[in-house]
DRENZA-806929 format. One record per residue (C-alpha): residue in one letter; chain; x, y, z. Coordinates in nm, 3 decimals. Example, Ala and Ser with C-alpha at 12.3 -4.5 7.8 and 13.67 -1.06 7.14 Angstrom:
REM residues 2
   r   c        px        py        pz
   a   A     1.230    -0.450     0.780
   s   A     1.367    -0.106     0.714
This chain:
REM residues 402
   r   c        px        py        pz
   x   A    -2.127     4.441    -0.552
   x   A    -2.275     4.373    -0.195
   x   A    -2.564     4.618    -0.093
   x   A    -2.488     4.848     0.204
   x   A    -2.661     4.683     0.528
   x   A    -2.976     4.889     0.631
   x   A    -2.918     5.020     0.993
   x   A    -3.211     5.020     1.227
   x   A    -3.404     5.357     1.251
   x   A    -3.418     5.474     1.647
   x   A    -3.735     5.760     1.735
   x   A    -3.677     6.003     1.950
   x   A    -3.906     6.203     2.167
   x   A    -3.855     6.557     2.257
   x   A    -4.096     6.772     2.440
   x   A    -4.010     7.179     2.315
   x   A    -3.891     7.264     1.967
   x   A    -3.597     7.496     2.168
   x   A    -3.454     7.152     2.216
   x   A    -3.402     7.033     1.841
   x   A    -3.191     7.283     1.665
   x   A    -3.318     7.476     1.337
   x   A    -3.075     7.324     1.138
   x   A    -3.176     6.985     1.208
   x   A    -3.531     6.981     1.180
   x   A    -3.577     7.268     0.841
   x   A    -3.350     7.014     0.606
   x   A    -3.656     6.769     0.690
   x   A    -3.895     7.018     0.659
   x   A    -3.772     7.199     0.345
   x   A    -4.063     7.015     0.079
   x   A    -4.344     7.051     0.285
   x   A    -4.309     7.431     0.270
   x   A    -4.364     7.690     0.562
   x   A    -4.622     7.563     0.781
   x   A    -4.336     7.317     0.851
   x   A    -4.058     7.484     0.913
   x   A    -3.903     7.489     1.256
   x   A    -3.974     7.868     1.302
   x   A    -4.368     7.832     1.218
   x   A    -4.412     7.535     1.411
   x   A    -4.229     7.721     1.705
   x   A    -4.522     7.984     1.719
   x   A    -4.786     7.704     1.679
   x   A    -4.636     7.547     2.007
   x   A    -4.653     7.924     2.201
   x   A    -4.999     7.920     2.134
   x   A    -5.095     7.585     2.199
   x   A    -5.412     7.520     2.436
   x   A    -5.246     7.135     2.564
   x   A    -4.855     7.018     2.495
   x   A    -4.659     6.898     2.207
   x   A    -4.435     6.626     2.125
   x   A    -4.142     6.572     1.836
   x   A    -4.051     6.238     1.712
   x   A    -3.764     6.263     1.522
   x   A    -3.601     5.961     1.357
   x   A    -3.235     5.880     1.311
   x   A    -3.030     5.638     1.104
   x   A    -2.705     5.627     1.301
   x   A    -2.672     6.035     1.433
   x   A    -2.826     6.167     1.102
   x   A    -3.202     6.315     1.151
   x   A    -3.377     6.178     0.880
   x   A    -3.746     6.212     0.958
   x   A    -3.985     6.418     1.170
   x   A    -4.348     6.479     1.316
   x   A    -4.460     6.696     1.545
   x   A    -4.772     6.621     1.729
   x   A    -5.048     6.799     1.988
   x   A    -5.262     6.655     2.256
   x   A    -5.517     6.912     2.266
   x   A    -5.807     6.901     2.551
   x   A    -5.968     7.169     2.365
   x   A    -5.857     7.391     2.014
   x   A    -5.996     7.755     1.948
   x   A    -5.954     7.621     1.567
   x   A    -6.277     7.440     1.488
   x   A    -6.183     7.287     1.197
   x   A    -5.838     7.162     1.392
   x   A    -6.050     6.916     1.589
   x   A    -6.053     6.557     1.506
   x   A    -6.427     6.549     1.512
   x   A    -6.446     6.800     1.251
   x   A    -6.372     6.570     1.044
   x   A    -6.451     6.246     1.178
   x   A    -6.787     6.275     1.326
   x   A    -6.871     5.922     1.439
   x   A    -6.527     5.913     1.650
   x   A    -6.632     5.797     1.968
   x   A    -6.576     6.033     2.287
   x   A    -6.283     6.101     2.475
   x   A    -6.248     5.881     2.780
   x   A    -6.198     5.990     3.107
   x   A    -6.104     6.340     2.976
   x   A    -5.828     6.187     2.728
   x   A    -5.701     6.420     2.465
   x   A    -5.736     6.419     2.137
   x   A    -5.433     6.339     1.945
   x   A    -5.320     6.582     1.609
   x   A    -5.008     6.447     1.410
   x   A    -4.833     6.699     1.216
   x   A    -4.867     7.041     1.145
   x   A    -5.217     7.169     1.274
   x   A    -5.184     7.482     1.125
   x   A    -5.227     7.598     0.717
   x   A    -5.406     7.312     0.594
   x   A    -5.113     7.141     0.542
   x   A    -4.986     6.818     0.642
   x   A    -4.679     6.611     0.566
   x   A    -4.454     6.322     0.765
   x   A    -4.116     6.500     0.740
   x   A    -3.879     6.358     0.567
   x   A    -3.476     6.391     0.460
   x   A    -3.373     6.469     0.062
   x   A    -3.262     6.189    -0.102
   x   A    -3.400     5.844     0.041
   x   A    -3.471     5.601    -0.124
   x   A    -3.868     5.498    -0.106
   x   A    -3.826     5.168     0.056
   x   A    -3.616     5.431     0.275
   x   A    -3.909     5.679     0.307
   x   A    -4.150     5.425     0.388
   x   A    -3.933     5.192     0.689
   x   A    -3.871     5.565     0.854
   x   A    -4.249     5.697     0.828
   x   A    -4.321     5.267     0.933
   x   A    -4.129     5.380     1.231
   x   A    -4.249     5.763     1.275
   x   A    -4.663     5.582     1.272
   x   A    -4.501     5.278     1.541
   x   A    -4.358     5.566     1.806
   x   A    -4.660     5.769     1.733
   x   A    -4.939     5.519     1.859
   x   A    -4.723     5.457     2.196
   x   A    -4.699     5.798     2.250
   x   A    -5.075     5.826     2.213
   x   A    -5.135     5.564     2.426
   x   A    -4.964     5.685     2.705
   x   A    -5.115     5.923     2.702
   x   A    -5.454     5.753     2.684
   x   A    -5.564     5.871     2.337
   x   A    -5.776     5.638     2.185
   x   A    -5.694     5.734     1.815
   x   A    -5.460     6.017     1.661
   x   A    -5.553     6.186     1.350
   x   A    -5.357     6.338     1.094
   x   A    -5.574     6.620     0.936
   x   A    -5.538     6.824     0.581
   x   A    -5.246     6.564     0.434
   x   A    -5.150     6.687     0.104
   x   A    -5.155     6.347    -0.177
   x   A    -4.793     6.297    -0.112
   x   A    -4.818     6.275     0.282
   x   A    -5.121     6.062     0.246
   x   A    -4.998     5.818     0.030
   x   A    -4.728     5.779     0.310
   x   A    -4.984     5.781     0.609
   x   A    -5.223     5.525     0.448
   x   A    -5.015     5.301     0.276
   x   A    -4.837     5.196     0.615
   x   A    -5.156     5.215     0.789
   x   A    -5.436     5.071     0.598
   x   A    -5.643     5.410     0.694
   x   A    -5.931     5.513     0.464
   x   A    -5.926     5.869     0.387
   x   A    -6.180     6.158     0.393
   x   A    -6.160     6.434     0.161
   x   A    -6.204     6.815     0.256
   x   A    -6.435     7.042     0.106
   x   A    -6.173     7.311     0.052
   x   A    -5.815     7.201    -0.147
   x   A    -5.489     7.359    -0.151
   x   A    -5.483     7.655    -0.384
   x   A    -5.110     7.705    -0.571
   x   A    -5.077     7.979    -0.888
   x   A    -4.757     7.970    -1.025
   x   A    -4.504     8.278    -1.173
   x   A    -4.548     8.105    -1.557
   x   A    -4.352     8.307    -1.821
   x   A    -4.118     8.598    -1.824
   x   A    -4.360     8.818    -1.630
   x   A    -4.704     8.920    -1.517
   x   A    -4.812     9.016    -1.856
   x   A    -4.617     8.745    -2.037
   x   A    -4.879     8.488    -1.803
   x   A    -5.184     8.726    -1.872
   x   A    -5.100     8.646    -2.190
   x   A    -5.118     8.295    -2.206
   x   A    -5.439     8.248    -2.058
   x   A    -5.767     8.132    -2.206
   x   A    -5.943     8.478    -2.328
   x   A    -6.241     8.446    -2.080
   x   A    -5.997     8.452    -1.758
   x   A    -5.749     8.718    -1.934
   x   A    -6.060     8.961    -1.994
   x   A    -6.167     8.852    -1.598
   x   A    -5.822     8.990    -1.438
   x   A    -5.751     9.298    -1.681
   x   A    -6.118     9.418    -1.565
   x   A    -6.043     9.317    -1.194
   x   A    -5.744     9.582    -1.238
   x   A    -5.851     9.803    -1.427
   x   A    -6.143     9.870    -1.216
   x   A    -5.897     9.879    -0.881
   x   A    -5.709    10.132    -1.081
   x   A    -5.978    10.344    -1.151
   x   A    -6.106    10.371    -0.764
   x   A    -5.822    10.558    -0.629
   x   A    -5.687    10.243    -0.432
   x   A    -5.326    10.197    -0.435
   x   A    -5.140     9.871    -0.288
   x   A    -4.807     9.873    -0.091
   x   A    -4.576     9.620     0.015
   x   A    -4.459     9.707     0.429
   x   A    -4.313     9.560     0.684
   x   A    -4.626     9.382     0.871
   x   A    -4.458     9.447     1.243
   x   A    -4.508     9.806     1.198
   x   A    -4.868     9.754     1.131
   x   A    -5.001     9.468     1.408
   x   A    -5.270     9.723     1.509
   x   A    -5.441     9.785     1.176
   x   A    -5.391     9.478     1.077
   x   A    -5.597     9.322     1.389
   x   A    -5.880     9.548     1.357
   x   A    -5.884     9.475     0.979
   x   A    -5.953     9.085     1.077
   x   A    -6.190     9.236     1.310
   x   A    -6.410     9.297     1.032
   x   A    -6.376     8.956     0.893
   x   A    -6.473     8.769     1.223
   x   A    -6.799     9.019     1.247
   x   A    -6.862     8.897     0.859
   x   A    -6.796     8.543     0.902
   x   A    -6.859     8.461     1.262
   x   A    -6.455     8.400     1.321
   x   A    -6.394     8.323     1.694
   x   A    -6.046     8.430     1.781
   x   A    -6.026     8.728     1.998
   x   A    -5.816     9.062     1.873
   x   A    -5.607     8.945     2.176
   x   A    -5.545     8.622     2.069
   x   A    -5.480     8.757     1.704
   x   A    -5.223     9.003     1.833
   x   A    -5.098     8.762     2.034
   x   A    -5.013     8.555     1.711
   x   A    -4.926     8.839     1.501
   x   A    -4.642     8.885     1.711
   x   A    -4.523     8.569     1.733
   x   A    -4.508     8.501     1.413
   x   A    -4.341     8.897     1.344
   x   A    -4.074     8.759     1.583
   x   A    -4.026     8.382     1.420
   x   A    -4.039     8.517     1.063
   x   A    -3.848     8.847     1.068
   x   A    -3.777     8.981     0.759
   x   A    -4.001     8.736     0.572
   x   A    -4.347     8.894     0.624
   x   A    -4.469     9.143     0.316
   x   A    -4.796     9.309     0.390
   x   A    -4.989     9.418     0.074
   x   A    -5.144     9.719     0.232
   x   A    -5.448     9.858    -0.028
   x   A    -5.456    10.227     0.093
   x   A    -5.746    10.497     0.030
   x   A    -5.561    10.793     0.103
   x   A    -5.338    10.723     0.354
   x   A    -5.609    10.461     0.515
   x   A    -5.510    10.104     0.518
   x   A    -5.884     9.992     0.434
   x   A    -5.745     9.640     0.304
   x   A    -5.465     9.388     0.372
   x   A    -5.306     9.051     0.273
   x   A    -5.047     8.917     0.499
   x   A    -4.814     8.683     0.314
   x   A    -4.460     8.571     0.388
   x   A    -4.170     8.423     0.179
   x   A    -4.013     8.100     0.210
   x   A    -3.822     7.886     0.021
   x   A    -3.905     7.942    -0.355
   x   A    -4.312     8.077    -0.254
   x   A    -4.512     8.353    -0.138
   x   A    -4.713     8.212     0.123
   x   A    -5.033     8.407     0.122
   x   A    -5.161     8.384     0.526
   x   A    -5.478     8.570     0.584
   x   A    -5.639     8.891     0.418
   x   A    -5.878     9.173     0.623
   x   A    -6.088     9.459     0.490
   x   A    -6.295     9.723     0.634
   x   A    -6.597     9.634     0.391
   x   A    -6.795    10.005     0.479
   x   A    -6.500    10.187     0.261
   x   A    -6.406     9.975    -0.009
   x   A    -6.576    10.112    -0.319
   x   A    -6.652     9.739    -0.492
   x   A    -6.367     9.779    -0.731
   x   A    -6.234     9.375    -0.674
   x   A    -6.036     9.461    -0.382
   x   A    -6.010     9.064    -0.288
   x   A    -5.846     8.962    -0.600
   x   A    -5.625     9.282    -0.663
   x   A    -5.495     9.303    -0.305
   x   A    -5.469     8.899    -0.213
   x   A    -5.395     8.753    -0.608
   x   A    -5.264     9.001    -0.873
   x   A    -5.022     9.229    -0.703
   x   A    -4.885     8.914    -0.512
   x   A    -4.832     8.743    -0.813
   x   A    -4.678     9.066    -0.953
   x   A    -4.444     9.078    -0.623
   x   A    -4.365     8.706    -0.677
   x   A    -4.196     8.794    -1.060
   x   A    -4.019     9.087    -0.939
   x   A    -3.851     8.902    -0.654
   x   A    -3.778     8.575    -0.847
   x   A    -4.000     8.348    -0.665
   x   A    -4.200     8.047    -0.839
   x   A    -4.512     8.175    -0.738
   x   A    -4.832     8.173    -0.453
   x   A    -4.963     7.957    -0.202
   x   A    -5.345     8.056    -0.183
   x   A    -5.420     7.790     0.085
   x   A    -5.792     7.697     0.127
   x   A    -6.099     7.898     0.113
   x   A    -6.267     8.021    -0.193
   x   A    -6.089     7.770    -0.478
   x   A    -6.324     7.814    -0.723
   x   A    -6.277     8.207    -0.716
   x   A    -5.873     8.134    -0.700
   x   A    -5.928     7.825    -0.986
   x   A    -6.086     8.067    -1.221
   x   A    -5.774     8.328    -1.187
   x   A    -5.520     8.045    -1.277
   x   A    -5.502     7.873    -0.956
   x   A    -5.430     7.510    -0.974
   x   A    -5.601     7.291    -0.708
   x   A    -5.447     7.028    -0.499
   x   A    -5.648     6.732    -0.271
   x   A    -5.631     6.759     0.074
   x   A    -5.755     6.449     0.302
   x   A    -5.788     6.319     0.656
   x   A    -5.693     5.994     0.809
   x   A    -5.758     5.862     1.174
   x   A    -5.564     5.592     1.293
   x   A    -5.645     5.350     1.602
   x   A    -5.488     5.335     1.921
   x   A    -5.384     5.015     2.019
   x   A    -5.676     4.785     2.096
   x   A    -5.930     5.059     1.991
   x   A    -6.206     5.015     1.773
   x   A    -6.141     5.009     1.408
   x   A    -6.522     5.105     1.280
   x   A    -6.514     5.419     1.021
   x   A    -6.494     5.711     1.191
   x   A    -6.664     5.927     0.885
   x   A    -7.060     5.843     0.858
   x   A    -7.144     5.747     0.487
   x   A    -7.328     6.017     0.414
   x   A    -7.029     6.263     0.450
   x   A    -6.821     6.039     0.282
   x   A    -7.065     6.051    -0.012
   x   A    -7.131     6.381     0.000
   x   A    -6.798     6.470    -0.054
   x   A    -6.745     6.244    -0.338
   x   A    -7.021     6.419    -0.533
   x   A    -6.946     6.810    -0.477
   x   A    -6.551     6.734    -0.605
   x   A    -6.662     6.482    -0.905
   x   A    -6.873     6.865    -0.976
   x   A    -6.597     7.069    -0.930
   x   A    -6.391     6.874    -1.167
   x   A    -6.630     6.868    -1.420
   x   A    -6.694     7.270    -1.389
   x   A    -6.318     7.330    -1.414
   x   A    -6.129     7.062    -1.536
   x   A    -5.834     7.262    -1.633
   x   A    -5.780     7.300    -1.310
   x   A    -5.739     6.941    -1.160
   x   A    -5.521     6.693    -1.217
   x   A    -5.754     6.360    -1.236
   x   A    -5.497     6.162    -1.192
   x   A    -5.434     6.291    -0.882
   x   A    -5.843     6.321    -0.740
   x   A    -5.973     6.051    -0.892
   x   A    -5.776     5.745    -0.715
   x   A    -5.828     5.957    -0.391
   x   A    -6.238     6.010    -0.469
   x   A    -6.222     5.597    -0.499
   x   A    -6.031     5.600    -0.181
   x   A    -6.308     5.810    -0.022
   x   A    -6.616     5.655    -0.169
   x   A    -6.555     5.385    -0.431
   x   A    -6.730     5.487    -0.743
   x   A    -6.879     5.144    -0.753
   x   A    -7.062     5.236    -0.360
   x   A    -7.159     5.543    -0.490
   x   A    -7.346     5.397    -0.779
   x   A    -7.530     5.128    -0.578
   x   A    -7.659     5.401    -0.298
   x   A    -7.712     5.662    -0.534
């Protein structure tokens, strides 16, 4: 039996998401979750400080992969900067922007791609994806383009085409899945020292008075602003209450009737939130506020951003939470399981090649996860961190400069 011929992939560009219909660009977007999807992304381009372009590739008329990227003069996001992560990047020439392929917001990156390819498949259309990518960057006088916070599975497909050597970030991707019939049929099943950890966590939030409620987050943009208020004072945060109301509402419009907010009430007070919304088969857990002065230390965190959206997650059939970044030892040691996260930068055509990551971060890095996984080990898949440590640092570097 003769093979079917492979027909040549063509990229297109477009220049607003309006232009590339829902239906089109979610079926490419449905594994790589939320962040995504074609009604996240659309708020990510409202709010965009520089312009965005979509390459979308097609065999014949079928869509069958997708990237968005942003040329960005400047990001309020400091850890959405290519320097952030690649510190010996030389500057910007003339002004030139710097280049961000895929999504540059959640910490979580992945060439789009259609169900059901076949890898030699996957690989000619991201080939072709990385090939329209560096002419668009040139044009537009980019000297590199980065692709920051790639999960394993959209690195694999970044590097492999592109020779790139990854850097790891500090923070991975927190997931804690629905296991078991129910809440307490997972309690259960966990090691004795984590059981007794949550059942104090909520017994103690039980005993303060607090209560947590699941509302509609539109009705609530005000409170939930000044509750992030209190986090940027705390943690030196530099988005504006404008600019977070400003997002709020996009998103309230994009994602209507997806957003739950788990409002922790004292009284009738909302003195803690977490702001999560549903898609596909998760809970995606967004960003969490509290006014610190009034919370009576009875593990508001963990109650109000873990345990009662878990608890929401069995009673509404979905497989479980995306805890994002931040914190992963505190989300690791209430089940959590935690994925690797890594940054690539790719040249420009005729730009310099040199590693854009000095040594020293490269080694540093290498060091505080080979920690991690020997702290919690139930909680990483070596299989998965080690080949990407090796990829980082070679273990056989980091013994020779140690």
């Amino acid at each position: 039996m003769r093979a079917e011929p492979i027909t040549a992939l063509r990229v297109a560009t477009v220049a607003a998401l309006a232009d590339v219909p829902a239906t089109v660009w979610n079926p490419l977007a449905e594994q790589a979750g939320l962040y995504s999807s074609h009604e996240w992304l659309r708020t990510v381009e409202a709010g965009t400080r520089g312009h965005c372009r979509y390459l979308l590739a097609y065999d014949g008329a079928t869509a069958v992969g997708a990237l968005p990227v942003y040329f960005m003069a400047e990001d309020a996001d400091e850890h959405y900067t290519s320097r952030s992560v690649f510190r010996n990047l030389p500057p910007a020439v003339d002004g030139a922007p710097d280049c961000l392929a895929g999504s540059r917001s959640g910490y979580r990156n992945e060439p789009l791609l259609a169900a059901g390819l076949s890898e030699a498949r996957r690989r000619e259309t991201v080939a072709a994806l990385l090939a329209a990518l560096t002419d668009l960057a040139a044009g537009e006088r980019s000297a590199h383009v980065s692709f920051l916070y790639l999960n394993d599975r959209g690195l694999d497909l970044v590097a492999e085409g592109s020779g790139a050597r990854p850097m790891l970030s500090y923070s991975g991707d927190a997931w804690l899945d629905a296991t078991g019939r129910d809440f307490e049929d997972r309690l259960g099943g966990l090691p004795a020292k984590q059981r007794w950890t949550i059942r104090t966590e909520m017994r103690r939030f039980a005993a303060s008075g607090l209560r947590v409620t699941v509302e509609d987050p539109a009705e609530h943009t005000e409170e939930i602003v000044a509750l992030l208020g209190n986090l940027s004072e705390k943690y030196d945060r530099t988005m504006s209450a404008r600019d977070e109301t400003a997002a709020l509402e996009r998103q309230h419009d994009a994602l209507r009737g997806r957003g739950r907010l788990f409002s922790c009430r004292s009284g009738g007070d909302m003195v803690g939130m977490a702001l999560a919304y549903e898609w596909g088969e998760w809970l995606y857990v967004r960003l969490a506020g509290f006014d610190y002065d009034r919370l009576p230390g009875a593990a508001e965190y963990f109650n109000v951003v873990i345990h009662e959206p878990l608890r929401h997650c069995y009673d509404n059939g979905l497989r479980g939470l995306h805890l994002g970044t931040a914190s992963h030892q505190a989300k690791a040691l209430r089940g959590a399981r935690i994925d690797p996260l890594a940054s690539v930068v790719l040249p420009v055509h005729g730009a310099p090649v040199d590693d854009a990551a000095p040594d020293a971060a490269r080694r540093g890095v290498r060091r505080y996860w080979e920690q991690q996984l020997a702290a919690m080990p139930r909680h990483f898949d070596r299989d998965r961190w080690v080949p990407l440590l090796d990829l980082c640092w070679p273990q056989e570097v980091q013994e020779g400069r140690s």
